[in-house]
KOLSEGU-504473 format. One record per residue: x, y, z of N, C-alpha, C, O in turn; residue in three letters. Coordinates in steps of 0.05 Angstrom, whole numbers, padded with zeros to 5 digits, always signed. Example, Ala and Ser with C-alpha at 12.3 -4.5 7.8 and 13.67 -1.06 7.14 Angstrom:
# residues 2
+00264-00114+00156+00246-00090+00156+00264-00066+00156+00285-00066+00169ALA+00257-00045+00142+00273-00021+00143+00258+00001+00157+00268+00023+00161SER
END
This chain:
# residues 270
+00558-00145-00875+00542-00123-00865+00548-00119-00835+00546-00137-00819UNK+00557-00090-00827+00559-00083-00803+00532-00085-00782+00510-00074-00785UNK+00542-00102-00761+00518-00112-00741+00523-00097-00716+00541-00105-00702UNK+00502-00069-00705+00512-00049-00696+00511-00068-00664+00500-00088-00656UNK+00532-00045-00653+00532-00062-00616+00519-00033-00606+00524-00010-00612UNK+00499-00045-00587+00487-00033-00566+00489-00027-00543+00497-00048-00534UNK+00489-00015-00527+00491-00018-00494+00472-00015-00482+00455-00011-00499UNK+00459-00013-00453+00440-00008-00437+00438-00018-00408+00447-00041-00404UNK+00427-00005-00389+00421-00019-00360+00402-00044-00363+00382-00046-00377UNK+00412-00059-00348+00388-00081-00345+00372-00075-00323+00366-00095-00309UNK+00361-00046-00313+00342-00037-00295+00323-00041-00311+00322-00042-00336UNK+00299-00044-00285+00278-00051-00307+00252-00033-00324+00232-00039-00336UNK+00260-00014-00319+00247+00019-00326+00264+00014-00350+00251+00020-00370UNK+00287+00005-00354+00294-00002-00389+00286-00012-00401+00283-00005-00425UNK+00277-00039-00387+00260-00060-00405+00244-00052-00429+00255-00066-00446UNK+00235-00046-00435+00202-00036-00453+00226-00025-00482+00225-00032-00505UNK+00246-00008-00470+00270-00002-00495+00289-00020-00508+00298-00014-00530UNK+00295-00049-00492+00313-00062-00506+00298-00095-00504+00311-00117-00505UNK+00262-00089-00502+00248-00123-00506+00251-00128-00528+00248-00152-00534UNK+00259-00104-00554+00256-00117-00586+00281-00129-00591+00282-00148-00606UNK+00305-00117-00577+00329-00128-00587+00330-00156-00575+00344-00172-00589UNK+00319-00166-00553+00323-00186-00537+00303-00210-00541+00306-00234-00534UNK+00283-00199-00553+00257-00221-00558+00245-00219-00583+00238-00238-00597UNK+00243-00182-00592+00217-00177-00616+00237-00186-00647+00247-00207-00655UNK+00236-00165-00654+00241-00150-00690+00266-00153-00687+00280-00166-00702UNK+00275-00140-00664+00309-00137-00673+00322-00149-00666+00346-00142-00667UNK+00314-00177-00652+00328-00207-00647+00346-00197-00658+00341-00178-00673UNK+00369-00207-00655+00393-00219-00671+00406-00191-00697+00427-00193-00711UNK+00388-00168-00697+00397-00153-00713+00424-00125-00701+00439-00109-00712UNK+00421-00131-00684+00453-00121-00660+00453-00123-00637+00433-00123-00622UNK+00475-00125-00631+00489-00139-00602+00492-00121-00578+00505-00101-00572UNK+00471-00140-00563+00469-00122-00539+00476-00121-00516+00467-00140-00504UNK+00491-00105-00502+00517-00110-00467+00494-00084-00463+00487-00062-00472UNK+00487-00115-00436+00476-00101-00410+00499-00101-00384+00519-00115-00383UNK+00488-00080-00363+00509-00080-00345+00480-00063-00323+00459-00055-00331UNK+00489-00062-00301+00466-00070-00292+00471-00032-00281+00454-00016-00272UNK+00499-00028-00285+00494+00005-00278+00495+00019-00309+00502+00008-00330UNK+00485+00048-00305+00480+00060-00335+00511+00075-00335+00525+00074-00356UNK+00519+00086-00315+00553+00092-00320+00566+00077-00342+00577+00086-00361UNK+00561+00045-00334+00578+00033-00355+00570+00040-00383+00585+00051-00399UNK+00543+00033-00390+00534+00045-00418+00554+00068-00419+00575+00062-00431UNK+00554+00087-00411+00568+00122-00423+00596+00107-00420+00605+00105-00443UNK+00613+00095-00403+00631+00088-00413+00643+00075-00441+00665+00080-00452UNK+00623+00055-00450+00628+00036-00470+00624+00059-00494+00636+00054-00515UNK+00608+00082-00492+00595+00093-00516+00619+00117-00520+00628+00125-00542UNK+00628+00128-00488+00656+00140-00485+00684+00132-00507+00700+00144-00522UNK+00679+00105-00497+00711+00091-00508+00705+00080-00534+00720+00063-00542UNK+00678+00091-00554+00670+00087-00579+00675+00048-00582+00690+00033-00595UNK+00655+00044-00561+00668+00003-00565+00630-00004-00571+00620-00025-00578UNK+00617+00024-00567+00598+00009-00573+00580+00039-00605+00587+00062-00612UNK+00550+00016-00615+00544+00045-00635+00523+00069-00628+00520+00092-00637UNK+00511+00055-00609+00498+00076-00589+00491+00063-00563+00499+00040-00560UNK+00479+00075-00546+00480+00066-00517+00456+00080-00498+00454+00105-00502UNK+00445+00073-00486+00431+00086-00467+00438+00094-00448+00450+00080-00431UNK+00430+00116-00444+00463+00129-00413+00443+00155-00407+00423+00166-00417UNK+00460+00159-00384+00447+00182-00365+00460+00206-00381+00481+00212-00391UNK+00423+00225-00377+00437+00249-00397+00453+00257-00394+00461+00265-00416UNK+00473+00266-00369+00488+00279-00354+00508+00280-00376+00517+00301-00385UNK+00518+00242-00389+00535+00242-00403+00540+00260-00434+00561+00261-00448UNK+00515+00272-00440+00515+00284-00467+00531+00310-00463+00542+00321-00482UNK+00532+00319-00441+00554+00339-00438+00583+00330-00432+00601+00347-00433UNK+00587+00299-00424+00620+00293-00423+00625+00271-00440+00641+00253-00434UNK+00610+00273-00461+00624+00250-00483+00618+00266-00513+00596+00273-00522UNK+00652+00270-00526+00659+00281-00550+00643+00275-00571+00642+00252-00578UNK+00622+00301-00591+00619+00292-00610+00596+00268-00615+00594+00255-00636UNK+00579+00266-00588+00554+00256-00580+00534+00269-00587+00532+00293-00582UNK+00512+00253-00602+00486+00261-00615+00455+00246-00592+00460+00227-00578UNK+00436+00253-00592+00419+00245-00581+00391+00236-00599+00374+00249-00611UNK+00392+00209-00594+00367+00202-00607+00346+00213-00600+00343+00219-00577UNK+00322+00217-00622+00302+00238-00610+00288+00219-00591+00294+00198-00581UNK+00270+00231-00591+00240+00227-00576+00248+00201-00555+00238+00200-00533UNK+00259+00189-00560+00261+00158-00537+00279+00161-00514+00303+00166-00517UNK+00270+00159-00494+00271+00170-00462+00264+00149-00442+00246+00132-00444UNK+00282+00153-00424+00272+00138-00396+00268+00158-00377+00289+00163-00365UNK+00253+00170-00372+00247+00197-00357+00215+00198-00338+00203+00177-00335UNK+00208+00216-00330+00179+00221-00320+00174+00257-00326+00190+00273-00334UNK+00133+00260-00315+00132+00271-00317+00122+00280-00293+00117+00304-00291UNK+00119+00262-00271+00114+00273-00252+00130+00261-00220+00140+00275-00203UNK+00128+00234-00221+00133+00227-00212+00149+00197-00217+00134+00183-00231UNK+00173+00184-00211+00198+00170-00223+00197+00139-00207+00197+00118-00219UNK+00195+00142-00173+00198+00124-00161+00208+00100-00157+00203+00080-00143UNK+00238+00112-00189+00258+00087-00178+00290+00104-00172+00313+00093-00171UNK+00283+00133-00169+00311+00147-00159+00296+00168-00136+00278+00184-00140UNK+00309+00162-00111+00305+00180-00086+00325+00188-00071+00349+00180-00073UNK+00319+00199-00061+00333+00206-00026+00316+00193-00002+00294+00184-00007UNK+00324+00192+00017+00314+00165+00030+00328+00176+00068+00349+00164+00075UNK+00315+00196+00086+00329+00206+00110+00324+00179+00132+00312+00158+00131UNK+00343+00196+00153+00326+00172+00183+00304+00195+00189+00306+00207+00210UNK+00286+00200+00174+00263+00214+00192+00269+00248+00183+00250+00264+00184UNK+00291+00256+00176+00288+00282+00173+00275+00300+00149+00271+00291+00126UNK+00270+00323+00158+00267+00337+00129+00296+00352+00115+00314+00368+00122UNK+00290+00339+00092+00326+00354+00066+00325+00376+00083+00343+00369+00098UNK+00319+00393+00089+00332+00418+00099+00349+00418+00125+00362+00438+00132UNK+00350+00395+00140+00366+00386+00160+00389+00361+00148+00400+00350+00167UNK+00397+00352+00127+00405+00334+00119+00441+00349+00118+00445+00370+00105UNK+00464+00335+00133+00484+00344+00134+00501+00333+00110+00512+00347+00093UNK+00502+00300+00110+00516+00287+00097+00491+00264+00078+00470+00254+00084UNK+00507+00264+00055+00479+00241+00041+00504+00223+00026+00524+00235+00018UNK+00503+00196+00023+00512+00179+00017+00495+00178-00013+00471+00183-00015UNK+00515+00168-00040+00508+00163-00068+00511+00136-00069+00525+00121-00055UNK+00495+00130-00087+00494+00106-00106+00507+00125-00133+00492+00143-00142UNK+00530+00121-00142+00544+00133-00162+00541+00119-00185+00557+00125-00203UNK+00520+00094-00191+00514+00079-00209+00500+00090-00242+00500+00078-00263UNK+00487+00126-00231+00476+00145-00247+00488+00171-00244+00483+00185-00224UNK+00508+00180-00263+00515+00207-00251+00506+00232-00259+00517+00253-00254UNK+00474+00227-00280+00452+00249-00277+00445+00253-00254+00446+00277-00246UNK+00433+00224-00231+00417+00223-00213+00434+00243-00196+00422+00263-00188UNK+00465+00239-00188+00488+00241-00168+00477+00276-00181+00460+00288-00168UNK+00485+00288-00200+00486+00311-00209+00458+00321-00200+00456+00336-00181UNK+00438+00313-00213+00408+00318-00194+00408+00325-00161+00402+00347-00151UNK+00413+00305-00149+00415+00310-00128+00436+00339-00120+00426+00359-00109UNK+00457+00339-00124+00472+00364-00120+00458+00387-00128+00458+00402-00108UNK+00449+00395-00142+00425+00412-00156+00396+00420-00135+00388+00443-00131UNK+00385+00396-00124+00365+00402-00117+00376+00411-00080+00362+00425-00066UNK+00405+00400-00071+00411+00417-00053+00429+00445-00055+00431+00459-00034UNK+00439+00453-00076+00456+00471-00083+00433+00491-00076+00427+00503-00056UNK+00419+00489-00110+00399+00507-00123+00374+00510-00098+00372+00531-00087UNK+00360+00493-00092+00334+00496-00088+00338+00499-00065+00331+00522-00057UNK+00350+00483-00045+00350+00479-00012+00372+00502-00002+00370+00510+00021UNK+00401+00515-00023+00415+00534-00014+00434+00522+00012+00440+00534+00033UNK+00441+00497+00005+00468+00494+00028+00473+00461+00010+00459+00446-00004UNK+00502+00460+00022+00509+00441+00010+00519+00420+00037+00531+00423+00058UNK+00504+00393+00020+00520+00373+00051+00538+00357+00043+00543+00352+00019UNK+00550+00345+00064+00580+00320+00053+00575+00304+00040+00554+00292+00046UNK+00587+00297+00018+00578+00280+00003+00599+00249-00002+00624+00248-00005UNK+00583+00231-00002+00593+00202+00003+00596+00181-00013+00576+00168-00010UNK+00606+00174-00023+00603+00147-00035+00595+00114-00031+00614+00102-00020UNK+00577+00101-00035+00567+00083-00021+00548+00060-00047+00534+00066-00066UNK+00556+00036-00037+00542+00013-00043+00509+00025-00050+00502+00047-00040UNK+00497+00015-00060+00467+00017-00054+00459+00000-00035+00442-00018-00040UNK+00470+00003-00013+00448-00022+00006+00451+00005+00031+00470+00017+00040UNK+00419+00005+00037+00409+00032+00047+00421+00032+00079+00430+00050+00093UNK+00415+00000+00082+00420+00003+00115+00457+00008+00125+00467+00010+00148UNK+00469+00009+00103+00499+00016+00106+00501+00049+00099+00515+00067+00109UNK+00482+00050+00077+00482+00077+00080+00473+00095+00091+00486+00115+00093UNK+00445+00094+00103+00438+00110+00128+00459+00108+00158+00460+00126+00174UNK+00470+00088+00161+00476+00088+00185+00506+00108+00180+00519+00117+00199UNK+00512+00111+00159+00545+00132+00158+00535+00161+00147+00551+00180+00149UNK+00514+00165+00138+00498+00196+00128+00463+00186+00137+00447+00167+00142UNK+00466+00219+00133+00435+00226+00145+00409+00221+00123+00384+00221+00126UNK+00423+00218+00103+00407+00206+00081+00419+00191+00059+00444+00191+00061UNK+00408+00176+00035+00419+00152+00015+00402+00167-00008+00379+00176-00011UNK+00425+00163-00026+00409+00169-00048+00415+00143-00070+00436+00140-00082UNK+00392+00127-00073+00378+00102-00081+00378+00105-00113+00379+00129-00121UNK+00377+00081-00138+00372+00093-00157+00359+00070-00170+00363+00052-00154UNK+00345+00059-00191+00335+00041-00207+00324+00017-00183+00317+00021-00160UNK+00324-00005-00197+00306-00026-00179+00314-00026-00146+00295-00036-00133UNK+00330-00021-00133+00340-00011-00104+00322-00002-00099+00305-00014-00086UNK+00315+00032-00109+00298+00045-00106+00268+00042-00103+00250+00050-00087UNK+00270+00027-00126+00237+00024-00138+00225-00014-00112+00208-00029-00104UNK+00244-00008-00112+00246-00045-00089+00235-00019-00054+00214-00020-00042UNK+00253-00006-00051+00246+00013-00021+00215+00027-00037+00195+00019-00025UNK+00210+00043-00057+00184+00050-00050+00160+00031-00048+00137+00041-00051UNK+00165+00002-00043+00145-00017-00046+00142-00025-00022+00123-00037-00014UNK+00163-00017-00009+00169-00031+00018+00145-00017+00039+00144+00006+00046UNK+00124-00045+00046+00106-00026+00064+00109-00016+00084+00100+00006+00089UNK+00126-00031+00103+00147-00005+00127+00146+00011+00120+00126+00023+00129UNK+00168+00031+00095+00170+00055+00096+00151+00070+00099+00153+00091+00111UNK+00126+00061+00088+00097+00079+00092+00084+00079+00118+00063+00091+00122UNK+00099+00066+00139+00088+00077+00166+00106+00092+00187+00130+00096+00186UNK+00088+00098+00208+00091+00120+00221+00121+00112+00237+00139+00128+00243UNK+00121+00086+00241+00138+00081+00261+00162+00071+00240+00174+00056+00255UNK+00172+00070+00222+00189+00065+00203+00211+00080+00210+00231+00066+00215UNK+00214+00104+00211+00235+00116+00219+00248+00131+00192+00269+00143+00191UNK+00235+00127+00175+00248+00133+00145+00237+00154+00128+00221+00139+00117UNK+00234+00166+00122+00227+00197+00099+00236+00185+00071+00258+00173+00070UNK+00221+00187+00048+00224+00178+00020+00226+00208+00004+00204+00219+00009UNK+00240+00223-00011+00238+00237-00021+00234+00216-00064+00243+00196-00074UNK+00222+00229-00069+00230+00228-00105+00230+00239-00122+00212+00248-00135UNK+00263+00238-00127+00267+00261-00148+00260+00271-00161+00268+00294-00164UNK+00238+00257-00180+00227+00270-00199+00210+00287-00187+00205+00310-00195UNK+00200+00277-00170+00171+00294-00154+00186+00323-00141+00169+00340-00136UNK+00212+00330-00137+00228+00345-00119+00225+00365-00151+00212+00385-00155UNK+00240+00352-00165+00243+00369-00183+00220+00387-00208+00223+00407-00221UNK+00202+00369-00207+00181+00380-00222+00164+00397-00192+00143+00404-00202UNK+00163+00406-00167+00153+00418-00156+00168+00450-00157+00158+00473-00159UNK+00198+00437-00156+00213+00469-00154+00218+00483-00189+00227+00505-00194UNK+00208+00461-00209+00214+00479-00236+00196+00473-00252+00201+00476-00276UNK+00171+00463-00244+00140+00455-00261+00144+00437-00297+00130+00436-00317UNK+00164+00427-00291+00183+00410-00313+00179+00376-00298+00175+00369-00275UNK+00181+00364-00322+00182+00327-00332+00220+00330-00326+00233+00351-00326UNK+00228+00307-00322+00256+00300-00321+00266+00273-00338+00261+00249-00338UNK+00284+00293-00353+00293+00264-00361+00321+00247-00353+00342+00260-00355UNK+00323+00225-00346+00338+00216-00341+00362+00208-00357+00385+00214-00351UNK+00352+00187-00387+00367+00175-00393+00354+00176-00431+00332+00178-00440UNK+00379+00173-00444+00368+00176-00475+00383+00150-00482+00390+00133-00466UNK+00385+00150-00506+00403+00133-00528+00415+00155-00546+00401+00169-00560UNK+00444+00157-00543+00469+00180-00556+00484+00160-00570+00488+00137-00561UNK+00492+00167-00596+00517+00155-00615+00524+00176-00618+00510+00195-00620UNK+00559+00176-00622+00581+00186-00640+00574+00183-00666+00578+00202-00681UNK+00563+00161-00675+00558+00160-00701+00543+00183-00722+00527+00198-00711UNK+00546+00185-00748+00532+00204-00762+00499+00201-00765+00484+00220-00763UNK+00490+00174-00771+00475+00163-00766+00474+00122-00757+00490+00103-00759UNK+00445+00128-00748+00444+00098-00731+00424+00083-00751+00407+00094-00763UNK+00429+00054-00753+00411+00039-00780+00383+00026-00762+00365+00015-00774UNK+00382+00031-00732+00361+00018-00708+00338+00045-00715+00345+00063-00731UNK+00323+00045-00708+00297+00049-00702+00284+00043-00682+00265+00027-00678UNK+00300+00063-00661+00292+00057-00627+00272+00063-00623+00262+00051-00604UNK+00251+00086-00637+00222+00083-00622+00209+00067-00629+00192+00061-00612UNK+00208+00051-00656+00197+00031-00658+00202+00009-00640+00185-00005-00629UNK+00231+00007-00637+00233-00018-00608+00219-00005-00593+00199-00018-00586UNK+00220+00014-00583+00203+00024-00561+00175+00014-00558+00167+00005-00536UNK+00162+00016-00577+00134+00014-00585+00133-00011-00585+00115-00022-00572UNK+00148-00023-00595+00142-00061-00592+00141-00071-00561+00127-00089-00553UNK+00158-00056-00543+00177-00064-00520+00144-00051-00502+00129-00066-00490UNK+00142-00030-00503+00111-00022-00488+00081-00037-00494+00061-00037-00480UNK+00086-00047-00519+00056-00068-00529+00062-00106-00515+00050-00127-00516UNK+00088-00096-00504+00090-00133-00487+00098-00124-00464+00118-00134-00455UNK+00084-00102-00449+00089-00099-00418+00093-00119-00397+00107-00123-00378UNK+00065-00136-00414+00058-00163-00385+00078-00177-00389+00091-00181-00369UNK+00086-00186-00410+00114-00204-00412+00144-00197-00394+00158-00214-00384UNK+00149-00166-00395+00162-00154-00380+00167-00159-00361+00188-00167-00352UNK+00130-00152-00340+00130-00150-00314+00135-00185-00316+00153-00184-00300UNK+00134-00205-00321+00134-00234-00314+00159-00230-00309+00164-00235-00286UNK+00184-00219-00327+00208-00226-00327+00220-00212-00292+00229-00224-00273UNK+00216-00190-00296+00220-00175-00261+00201-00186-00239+00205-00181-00215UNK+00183-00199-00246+00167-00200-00217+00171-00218-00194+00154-00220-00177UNK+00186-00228-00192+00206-00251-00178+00233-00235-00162+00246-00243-00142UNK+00236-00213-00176+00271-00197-00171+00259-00171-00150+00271-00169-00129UNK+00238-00154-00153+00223-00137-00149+00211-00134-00129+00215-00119-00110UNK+00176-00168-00136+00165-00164-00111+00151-00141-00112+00143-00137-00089UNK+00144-00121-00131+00127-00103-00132+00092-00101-00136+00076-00083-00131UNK+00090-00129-00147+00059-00131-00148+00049-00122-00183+00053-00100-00193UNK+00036-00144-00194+00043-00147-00222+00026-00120-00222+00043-00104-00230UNK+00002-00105-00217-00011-00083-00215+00009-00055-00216+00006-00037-00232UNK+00037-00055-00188+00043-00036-00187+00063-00030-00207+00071-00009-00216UNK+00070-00057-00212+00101-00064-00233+00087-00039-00264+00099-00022-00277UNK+00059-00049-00266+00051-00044-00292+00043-00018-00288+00038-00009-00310UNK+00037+00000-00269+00036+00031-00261+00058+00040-00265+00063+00060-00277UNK+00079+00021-00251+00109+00036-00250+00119+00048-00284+00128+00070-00289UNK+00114+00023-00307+00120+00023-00324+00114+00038-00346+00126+00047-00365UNK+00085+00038-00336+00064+00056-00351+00058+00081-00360+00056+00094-00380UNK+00056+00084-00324+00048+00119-00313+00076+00136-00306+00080+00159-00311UNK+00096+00115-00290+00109+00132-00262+00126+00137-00290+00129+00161-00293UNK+00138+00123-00310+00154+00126-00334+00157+00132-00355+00161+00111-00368UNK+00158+00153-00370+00159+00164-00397+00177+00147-00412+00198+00140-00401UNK+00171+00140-00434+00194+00132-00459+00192+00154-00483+00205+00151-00503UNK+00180+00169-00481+00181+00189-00507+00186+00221-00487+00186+00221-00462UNK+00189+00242-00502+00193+00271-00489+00174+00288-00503+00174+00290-00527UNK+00156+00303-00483+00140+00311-00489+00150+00350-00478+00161+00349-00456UNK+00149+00372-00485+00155+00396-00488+00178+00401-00456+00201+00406-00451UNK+00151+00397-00442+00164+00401-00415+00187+00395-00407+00205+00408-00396UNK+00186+00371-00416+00207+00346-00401+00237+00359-00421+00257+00361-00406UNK+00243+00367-00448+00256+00370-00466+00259+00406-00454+00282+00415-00454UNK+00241+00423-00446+00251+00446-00425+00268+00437-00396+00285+00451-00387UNK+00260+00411-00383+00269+00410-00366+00296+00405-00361+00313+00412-00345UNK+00293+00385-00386+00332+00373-00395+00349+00396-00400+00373+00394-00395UNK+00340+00422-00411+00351+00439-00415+00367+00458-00391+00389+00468-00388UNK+00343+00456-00377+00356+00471-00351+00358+00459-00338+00353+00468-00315UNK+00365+00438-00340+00370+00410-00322+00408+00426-00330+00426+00437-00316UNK+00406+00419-00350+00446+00427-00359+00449+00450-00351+00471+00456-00342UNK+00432+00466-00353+00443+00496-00351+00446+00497-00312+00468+00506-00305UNK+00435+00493-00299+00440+00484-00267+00462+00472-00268+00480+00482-00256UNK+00467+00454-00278+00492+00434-00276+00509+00446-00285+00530+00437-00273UNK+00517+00469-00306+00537+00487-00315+00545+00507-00286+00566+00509-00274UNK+00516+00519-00280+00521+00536-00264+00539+00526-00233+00553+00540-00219UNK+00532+00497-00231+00543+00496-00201+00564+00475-00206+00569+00457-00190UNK+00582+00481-00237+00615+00466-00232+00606+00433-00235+00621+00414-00229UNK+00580+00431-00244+00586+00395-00246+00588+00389-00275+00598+00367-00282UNK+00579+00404-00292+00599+00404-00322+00613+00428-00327+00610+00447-00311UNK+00629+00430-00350+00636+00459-00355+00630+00469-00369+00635+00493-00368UNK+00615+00456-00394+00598+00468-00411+00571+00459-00412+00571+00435-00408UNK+00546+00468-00417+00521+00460-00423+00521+00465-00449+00518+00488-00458UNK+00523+00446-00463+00526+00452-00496+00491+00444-00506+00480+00426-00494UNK+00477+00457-00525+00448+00458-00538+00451+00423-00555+00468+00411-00567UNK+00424+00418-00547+00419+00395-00565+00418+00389-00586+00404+00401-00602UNK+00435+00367-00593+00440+00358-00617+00429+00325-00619+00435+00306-00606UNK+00410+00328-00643+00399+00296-00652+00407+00286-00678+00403+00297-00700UNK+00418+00264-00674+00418+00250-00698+00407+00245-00717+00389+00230-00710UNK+00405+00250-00744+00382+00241-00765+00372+00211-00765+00355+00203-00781UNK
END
């Protein structure tokens, strides 16, 4: 019997999606490659080495013959607070050059979008480590993604006056300028159909939160309280109308400003 292979980030806004394969039900029922950026996922699911994968939506427009599992999401509806922009003090509308974390290339595409579309000018764009203090000091802002991120909005410095730092969050950027949920990241197979039952892992993986937060709270440093807001509230695992409008014109922006070439309509797997 074919024993399907999986992929996924070992960010921890994943957790709650792959605690069944790793602990619950689906122990041992397929094999799972973590990698700690979600790029790699779309690669492995790219080069058909794996049977589905969790990857940034961005990829459903550049990988052949890709289906989207329904309802199961790593997304928000209002607010995300583990992908930002991050200035020395300025407001985006003064921002010349911004340094990426290219680890997400929804987030990378997001960001281009919310300066193309919404702000109407475009700044230099960089490539860069995620470590902020290398990247502020070569651009006027960093754009941060998964526990990096979610590690700076904990950070009580940034919340004062004398910090020197501005936090933007994407999701919050983007549900202000298009009254839309965002989604970040699905589970896509090439395959015709998949033999997993990801919202049920889902559902197992959200009923052992506290177990979760034990596993990150040592790496984080977030505060078992905020760990379990972050997970809870700041994070969607299912798509609710909005969020499934937002993905839509999430692509159709990304068509319009040359970062895919087609925005092709959603397709889910049975």
């Amino acid at each position: 019997m074919h024993q399907p292979r999986i992929s996924a980030s070992s960010y921890s806004n994943t957790a709650p999606l792959v605690w069944s394969f790793l602990y619950g039900k689906n122990h041992g029922k397929a094999e799972l490659i973590m990698d700690t950026a979600p790029a790699r996922s779309a690669e492995l699911l790219m080069q058909d080495r794996v049977d589905a994968a969790l990857v940034p939506v961005i990829a459903y427009q550049m990988i052949e013959g890709v289906r989207l599992v329904p309802d199961v999401c790593v997304g928000a509806r209002e607010r995300v607070r583990s992908v930002c922009l991050v200035t020395k003090g300025s407001d985006l509308a003064d921002v010349r050059s911004v340094s990426l974390d290219t680890s997400s290339r929804t987030s990378v595409a997001l960001t281009k979008i919310i300066f193309r579309e919404f702000l109407g000018f475009e700044p230099v764009w960089k490539v860069a480590r995620p470590d902020i203090e290398e990247m502020l000091a070569d651009s006027d802002a960093a754009l941060l993604i998964g526990d990096p991120a979610l590690r700076l909005s904990a950070d009580s410095r940034l919340q004062t006056p004398n910090s020197g730092l501005k936090y933007y969050d994407l999701a919050e950027l983007w549900k202000h300028h298009t009254g839309f949920g965002f989604v970040f990241a699905m589970w896509m197979t090439r395959r015709d159909s998949v033999e997993i039952d990801f919202a049920s892992a889902r559902n197992e993986g959200i009923a052992h939160i506290d177990e979760i937060i034990a596993n990150y709270e040592t790496d984080i440093h977030l505060g078992r309280d905020e760990m379990r807001k972050y997970l809870s509230e700041n994070i969607s695992y299912s798509i609710d109308d909005p969020m499934r409008s937002g993905m839509e014109l999430y692509f159709k922006l990304a068509e319009k400003h040359g970062l895919i070439s087609k925005a092709n309509g959603l397709q889910f797997v049975k």
